[in-house]
C-alpha positions in Angstrom: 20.6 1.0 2.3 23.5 -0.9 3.4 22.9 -0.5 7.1 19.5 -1.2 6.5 20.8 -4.8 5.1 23.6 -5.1 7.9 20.3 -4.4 10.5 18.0 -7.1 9.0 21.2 -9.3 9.7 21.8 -8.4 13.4 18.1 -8.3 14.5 16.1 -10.8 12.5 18.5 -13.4 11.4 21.1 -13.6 14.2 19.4 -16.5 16.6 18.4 -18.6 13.6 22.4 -18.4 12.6 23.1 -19.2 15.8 20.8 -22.4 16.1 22.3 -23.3 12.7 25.2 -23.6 14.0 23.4 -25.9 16.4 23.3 -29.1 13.7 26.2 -27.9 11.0 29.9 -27.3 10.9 30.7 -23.4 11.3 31.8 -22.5 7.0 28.1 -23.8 5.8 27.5 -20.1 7.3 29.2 -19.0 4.4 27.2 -20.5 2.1 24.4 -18.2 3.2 26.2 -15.2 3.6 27.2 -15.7 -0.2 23.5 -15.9 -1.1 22.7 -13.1 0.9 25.9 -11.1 -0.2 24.9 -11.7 -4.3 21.6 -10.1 -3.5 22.9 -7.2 -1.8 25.2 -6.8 -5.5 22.5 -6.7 -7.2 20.2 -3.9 -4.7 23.1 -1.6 -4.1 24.5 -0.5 -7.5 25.6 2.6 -6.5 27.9 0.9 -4.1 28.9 -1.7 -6.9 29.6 1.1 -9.0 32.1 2.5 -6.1 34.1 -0.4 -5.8 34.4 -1.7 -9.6 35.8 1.9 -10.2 38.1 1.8 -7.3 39.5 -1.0 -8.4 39.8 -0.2 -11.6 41.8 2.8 -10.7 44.7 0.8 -8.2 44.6 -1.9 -11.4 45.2 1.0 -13.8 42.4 0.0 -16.3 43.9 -3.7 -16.8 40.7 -5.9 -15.4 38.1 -6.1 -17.3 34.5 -5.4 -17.0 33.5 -9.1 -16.5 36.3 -9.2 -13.8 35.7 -5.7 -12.2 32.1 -7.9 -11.9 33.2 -10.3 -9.7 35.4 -8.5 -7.5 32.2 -6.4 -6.6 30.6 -9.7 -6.1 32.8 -10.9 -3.8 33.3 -7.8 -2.4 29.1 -7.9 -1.6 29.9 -11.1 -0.5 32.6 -10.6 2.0 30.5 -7.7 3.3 27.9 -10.0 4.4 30.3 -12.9 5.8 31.7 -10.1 8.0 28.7 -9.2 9.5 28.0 -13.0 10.3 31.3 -13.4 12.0 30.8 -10.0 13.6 27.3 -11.5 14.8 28.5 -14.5 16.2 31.7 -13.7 17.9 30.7 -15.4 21.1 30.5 -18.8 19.4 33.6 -19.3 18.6 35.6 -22.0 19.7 38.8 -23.5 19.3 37.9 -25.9 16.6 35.8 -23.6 15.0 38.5 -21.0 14.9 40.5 -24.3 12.9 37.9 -25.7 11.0 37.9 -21.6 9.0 41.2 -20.3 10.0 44.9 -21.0 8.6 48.1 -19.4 9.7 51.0 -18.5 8.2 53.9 -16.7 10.2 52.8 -17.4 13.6 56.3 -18.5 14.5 57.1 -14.9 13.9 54.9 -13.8 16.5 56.6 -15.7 19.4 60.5 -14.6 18.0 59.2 -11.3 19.2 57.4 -12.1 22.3 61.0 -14.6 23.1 62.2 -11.1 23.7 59.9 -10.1 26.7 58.9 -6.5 25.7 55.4 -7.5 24.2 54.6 -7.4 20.1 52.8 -4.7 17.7 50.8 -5.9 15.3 49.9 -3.6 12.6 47.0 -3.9 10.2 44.5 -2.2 7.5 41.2 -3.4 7.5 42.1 -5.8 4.7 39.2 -8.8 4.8 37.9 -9.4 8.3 40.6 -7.8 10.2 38.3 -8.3 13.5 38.8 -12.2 13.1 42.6 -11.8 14.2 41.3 -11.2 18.1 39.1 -14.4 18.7 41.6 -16.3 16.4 44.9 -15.3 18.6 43.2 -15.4 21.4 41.6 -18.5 21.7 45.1 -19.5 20.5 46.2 -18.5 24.5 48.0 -15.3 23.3 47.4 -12.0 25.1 45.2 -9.4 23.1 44.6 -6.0 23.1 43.3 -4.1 20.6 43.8 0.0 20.0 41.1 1.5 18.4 37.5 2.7 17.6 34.4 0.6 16.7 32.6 3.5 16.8 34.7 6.9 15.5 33.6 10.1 16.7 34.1 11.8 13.1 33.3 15.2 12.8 29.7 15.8 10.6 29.0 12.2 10.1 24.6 11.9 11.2 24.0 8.7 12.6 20.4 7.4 12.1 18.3 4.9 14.1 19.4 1.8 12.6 22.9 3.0 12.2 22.8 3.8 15.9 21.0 0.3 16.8 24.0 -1.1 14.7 26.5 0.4 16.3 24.7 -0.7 20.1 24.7 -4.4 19.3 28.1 -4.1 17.8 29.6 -3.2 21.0 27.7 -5.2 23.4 28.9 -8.4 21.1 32.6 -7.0 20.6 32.9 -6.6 24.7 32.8 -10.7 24.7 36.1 -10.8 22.8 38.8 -12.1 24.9 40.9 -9.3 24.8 41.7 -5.7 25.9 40.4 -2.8 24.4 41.7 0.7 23.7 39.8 3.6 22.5 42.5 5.9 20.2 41.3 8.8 21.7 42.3 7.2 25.3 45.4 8.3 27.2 47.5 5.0 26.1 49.1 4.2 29.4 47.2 0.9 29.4 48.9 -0.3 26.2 52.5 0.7 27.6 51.5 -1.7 30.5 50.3 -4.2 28.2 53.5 -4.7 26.2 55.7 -4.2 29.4 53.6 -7.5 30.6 54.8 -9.2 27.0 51.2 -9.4 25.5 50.4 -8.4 22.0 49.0 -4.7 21.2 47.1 -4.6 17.8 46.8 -1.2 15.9 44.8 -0.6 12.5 46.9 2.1 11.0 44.4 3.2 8.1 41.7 4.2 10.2 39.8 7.7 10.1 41.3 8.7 13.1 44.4 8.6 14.8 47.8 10.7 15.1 50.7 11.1 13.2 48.8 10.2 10.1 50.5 11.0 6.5 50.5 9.9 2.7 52.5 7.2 1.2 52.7 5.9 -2.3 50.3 2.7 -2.4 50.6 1.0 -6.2 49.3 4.6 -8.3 47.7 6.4 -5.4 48.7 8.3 -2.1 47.0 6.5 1.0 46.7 7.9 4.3 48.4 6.3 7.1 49.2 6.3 10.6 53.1 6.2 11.9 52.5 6.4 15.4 52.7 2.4 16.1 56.4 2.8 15.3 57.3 5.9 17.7 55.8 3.5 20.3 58.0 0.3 19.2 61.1 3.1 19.5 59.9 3.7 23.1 59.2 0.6 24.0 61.6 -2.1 22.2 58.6 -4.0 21.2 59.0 -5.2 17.9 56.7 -4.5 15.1 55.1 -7.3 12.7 52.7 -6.7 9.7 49.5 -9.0 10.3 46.6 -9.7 7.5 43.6 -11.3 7.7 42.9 -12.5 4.0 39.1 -13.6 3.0 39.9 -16.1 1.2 37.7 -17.6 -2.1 35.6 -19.6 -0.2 34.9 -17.2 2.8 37.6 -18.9 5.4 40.6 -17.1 7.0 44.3 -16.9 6.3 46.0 -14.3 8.7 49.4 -13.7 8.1 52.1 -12.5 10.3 54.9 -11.3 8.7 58.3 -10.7 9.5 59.3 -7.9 11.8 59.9 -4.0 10.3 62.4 -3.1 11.9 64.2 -0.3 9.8 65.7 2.9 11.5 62.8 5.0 9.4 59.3 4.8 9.6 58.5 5.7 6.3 60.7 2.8 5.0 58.6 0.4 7.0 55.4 1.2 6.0 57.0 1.2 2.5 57.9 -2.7 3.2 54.2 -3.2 4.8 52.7 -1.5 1.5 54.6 -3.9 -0.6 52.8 -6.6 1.2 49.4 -5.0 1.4 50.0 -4.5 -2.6 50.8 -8.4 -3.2 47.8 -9.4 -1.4 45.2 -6.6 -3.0 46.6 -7.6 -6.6 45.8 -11.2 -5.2 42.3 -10.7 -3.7 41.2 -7.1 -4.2 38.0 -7.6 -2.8 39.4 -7.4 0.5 40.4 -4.0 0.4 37.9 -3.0 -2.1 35.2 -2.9 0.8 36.9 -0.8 3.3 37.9 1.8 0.0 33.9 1.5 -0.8 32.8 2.7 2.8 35.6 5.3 2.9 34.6 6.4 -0.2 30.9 6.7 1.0 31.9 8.5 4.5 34.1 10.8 2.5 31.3 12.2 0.0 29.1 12.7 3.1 31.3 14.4 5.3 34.3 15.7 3.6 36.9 14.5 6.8 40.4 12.9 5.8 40.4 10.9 2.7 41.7 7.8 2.4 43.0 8.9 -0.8 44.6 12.3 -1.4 42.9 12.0 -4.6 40.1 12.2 -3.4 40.4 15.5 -1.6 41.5 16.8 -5.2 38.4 16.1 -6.7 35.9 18.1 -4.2 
C-alpha cells in the first residue's frame, strides 16, 4: 500500500508539483505533502500501528496514546514530504536550498577539510538524510555519497510499482551534484575522493554493509556499521556526525557535529548514539519512519534486524 501511495506521487503528481513551484515559494510544498501525508495515517493502520509501538518501546511506555498519535502523524507526514523532495531534486537552487534549510556546525566541516585529507560524514537515515547532498553541494562543497538506493537484500520480491519506483528514483538521484558509491563497489574511488580533500558520506545503519555490530541505543541493541572509522584510521580523514532533522513544519536543520575522534570505535559510535538519542527524544518521528520500513522488510524477509530484538521474537 505504501508504494502504491509513493507511486501515485512520482507518476501522477510530479509535473503539477513542479509547475507549482512555478508561481509559489518552495515550503508551500509542504503544505500539501502534510495533506497528503494525514491521509496516508489514516489508510495505512497497520503501518501506524508499527511506529506508535516502536516508539513506545525506545520511550519505555512514557508517551501517551494521544502523543504516540501524533508522532505517527508526523511520521505519515514526513513520509510524504520525503518523497516530494526526492521528486524534485533537480529544482533545487541555492535559495531554495535557504529559504527550507538551516545549518548548524558547518564551521566544523571546514576545521576538517583545513587539514587537506578530505572529511567523513556519518549518518542514519534520521529525517530526510538525502537532503544533505543537494544542500552541501550547492553550498560548493565536494560530495560523494557511499551507498545503495537500491539494496540487493537477499528474499526481498520486488513488484511492478516497487520496481517503477525504484527506476525513477535513480534516474532523478543521478542529477545530484555529487559522486556516488555503490557499498558493494571496490572503494578505491572514495580513497581518491578524500585524498582530493572532498567530503565522503556514509549511512552507517543501512541493511547492508561490513563490519556491522550491536550497540546499546536508549533500551535497545541497534545494528551498526564501524567500517567508516577503519577508513578515517587509513586515511587521516576525520570523522563528523551529520543529521538532517525534519523539523515541525517540514523544513531542514542538518547538523554537523564535532569530530569523533577517540582511539576506539565503539566509543565513537557511543558519542554519535548520544546524539542520535537527543534528537529522537526531540523529534521521534524522524527515526520512527526508517524503524517502520525496517520493521516491514524484516517481517518479510527475515535478513539483519535493525534491532536484535527483533530477531528474538521470530
Amino acid at each position: 500500500m505504501i508504494d502504491i501511495v509513493k507511486w501515485v506521487l512520482w507518476f501522477p503528481i510530479r509535473e503539477t508539483l513542479r509547475f507549482f513551484l512555478l508561481i509559489v515559494p518552495y515550503h508551500y510544498v509542504y503544505n500539501i505533502g502534510n495533506l497528503l501525508g494525514t491521509i496516508a495515517y489514516y489508510l495505512l493502520p497497520l503501518n501506524r500501528k508499527i511506529v506508535m509501538d516502536e516508539v513506545n518501546i525506545l520511550m519505555e511506555g512514557k508517551l501517551s496514546n494521544r502523543e504516540l498519535k501524533y508522532i505517527a502523524k508526523e511520521t505519515f507526514r514526513m513520509m510524504i514530504n520525503n518523497e516530494i523532495d526526492g521528486m524534485l531534486f533537480e529544482d533545487f537552487t541555492p535559495e531554495r536550498i535557504k529559504e527550507v534549510t538551516e545549518f548548524e556546525g558547518i564551521e566544523n566541516l571546514d576545521a576538517a577539510l583545513n587539514k587537506g585529507k578530505g572529511a567523513i560524514l556519518i549518518l542514519v537515515h534520521f529525517g530526510w538524510h538525502m537532503h544533505v547532498i543537494p544542500a552541501l553541494s550547492l553550498l560548493g562543497y565536494k560530495i560523494c555519497q557511499v551507498g545503495d538506493f537500491e539494496p540487493n537484500v537477499a528474499n526481498e520480491r520486488k513488484g511492478i510499482i516497487k520496481n517503477a519506483l525504484i527506476k525513477k528514483r535513480l534516474r532523478n538521484a543521478e542529477k545530484l551534484p555529487m559522486t556516488f558509491i555503490k557499498a558493494q563497489d571496490f572503494l578505491r574511488p572514495l580513497y581518491n575522493t578524500l585524498k582530493e580533500n572532498k567530503i565522503v558520506i556514509i549511512a552507517i545503519d543501512g541493511p547492508i554493509g561490513k563490519d556491522k555490530k550491536y550497540f546499546d541505543f536508549m533500551n535497545r541493541k541497534i545494528s551498526l556499521s564501524t567500517s567508516p572509522f577503519r577508513i578515517a584510521s587509513s586515511t587521516g580523514a576525520q570523522i563528523l556526525p551529520l543529521f538532517n532533522v525534519r523539523k515541525e513544519d517540514q523544513k531542514h536543520k542538518i547538523i554537523i557535529g564535532d569530530p569523533l575522534t577517540d582511539e576506539t570505535e565503539d566509543v565513537n559510535i557511543k558519542n554519535f548514539l548520544e546524539i542520535l538519542q537527543k534528537e529522537f527524544i526531540r523529534r521521534p518521528w524522524n527515526y520512527a519512519l526508517y524503524i517502520m520500513y525496517n520493521r516491514v522488510r524484516f517481517a518479510k524477509i527475515q535478513g539483519k534486524p535493525l534491532f536484535m530484538e527483533w530477531d528474538l521474537k521470530k
